[in-house]
N, C-alpha and C positions, 0 to 999 in steps of 0.2 A: 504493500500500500504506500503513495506518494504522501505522506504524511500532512505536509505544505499545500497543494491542491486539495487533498480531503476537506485543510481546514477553512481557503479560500471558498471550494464548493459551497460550504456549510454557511459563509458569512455572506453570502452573495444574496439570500433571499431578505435577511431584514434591509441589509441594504437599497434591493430594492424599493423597497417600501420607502426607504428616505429618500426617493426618488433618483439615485445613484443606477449608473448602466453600467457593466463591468464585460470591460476587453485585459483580457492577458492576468494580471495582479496589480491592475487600476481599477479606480471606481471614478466615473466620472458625471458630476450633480452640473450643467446645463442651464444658465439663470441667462439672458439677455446677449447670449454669443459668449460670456462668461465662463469658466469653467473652476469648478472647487474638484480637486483629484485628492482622492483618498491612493496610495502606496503601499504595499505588504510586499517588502525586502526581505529577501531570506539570508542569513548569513554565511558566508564562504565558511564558517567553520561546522556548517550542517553535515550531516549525514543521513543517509538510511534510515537509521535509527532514531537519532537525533536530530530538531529541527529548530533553529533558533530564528526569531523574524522579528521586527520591529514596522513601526509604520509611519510614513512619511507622507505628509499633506502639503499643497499647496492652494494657490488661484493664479489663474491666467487670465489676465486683460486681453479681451480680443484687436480693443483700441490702442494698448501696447505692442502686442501680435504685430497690426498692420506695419506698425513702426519701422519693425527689423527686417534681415535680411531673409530670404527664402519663406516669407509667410505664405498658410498655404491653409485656406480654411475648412477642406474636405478633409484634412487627418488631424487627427485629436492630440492636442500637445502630451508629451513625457512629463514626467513629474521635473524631470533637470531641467524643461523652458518653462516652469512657472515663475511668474514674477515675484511672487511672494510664496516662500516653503519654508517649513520647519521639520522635524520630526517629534512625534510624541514627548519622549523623555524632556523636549524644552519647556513643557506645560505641566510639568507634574510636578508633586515636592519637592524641593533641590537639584530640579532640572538634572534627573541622569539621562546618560545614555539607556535607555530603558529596552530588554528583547523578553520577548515570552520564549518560554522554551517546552517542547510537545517532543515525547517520544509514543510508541508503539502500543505502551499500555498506560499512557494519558487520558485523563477523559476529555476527551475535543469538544464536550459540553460546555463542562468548564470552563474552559481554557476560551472558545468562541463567545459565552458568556460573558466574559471580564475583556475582552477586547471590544465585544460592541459598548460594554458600559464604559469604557476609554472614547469610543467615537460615538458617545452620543454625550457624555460629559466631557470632555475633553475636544475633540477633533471640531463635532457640528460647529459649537459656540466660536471658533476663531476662524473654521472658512465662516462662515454667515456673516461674522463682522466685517470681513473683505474682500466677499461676492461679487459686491458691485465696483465701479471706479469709485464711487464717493466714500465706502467704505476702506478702501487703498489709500485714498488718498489721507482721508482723518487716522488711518492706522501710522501712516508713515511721517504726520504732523505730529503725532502726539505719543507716540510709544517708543521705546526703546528698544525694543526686539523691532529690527526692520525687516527677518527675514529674507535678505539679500544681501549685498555687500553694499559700505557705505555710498561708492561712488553709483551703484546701481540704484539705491534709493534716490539718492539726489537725480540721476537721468529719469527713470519710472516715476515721480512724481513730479520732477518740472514738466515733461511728456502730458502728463495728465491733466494739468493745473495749465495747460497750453491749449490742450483740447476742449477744454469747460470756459476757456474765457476767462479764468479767473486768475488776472493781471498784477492787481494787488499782491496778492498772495504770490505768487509767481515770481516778482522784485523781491519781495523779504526771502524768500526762498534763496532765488538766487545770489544775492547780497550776504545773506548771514552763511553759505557756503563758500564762496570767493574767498570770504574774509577771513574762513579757520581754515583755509587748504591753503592759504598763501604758500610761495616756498617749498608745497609739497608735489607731490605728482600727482593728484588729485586735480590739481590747480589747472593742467593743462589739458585733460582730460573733461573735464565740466566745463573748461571755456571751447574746446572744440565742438563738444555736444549742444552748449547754445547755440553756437552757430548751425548747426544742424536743423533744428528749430525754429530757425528763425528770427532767435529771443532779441530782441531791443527794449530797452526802458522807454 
């Protein structure tokens, strides 16, 4: 028995129900060209026997998507092009690295049990907060966990804050980033991207 499909097979029906479609060991929830991707990674130290997995989510901006290079809106982005991803273990107490671990005389009840009560306490609540662009955008104003890398936030939310018209905001963005990356390689990277953009004061 594939132990890791057994357990994806098994989690794929409540899934559905939360409105998630499942290609391969994604789940993918569908809001306004949007995408929230649920991830079940299995680890290179699995076996046979032993099956160790973690789960990794994000969202994809389809408005971001257009952006880049080779967009392509017939195939369903990887969890590695979402704009914003975490794994599990970042939202739990003391943020571990966090893996379930399932062998052969596991109860996959169990074990399917406590992983959906992770994505339905855990997982739902932080895609649903940045399902939308509007939610990406107050995610990446006002939190610490960006979720991407720093110079990716500052690109993915002046990109967005471009696209909404929303100028004001856009200047302080831009301005209070200029100003801590002076001097850095950041510096030349976020003034190349403006120009991409567009951006003038």
């Amino acid at each position: 028995m594939d132990i890791f499909k057994e357990l994806i097979n098994t989690i794929n029906p409540s899934l559905k129900k939360m409105g998630f479609n499942k290609k391969g060991n994604n789940f993918y929830l569908e809001v306004d060209k949007n995408y929230g991707i649920v991830n079940f990674q299995k680890s290179r130290e699995s076996t046979k026997e032993i099956v160790l997995f973690t789960i990794n989510f994000g969202v994809y901006s389809d408005v971001l998507g257009r952006l880049q290079y080779a967009y392509n809106n017939l195939v369903k982005p990887e969890i590695e092009q979402c704009h914003w991803q975490s794994r599990v273990g970042n939202f739990m107490p003391n943020s571990p690295d966090y893996w379930w671990k399932a062998n052969l005389s596991s109860d996959l009840n169990a074990i399917v049990s406590n992983v959906l009560k992770s994505v339905h306490d855990v997982i739902m609540p932080e895609i649903n907060k940045r399902l939308s662009d509007e939610g990406l955008i107050d995610c990446w104003m006002s939190e610490t966990f960006a979720g991407t890398t720093e110079i990716g936030r500052f690109k993915y939310l002046t990109s967005l804050l471009k696209s909404k018209g929303d100028f004001n905001t856009l200047n302080q963005v831009a301005e209070a980033f200029m100003e801590k990356s002076k001097g850095k390689p950041n510096a030349n990277i976020a003034t190349e991207h403006l120009k991409e953009i567009e951006y003038s004061k």
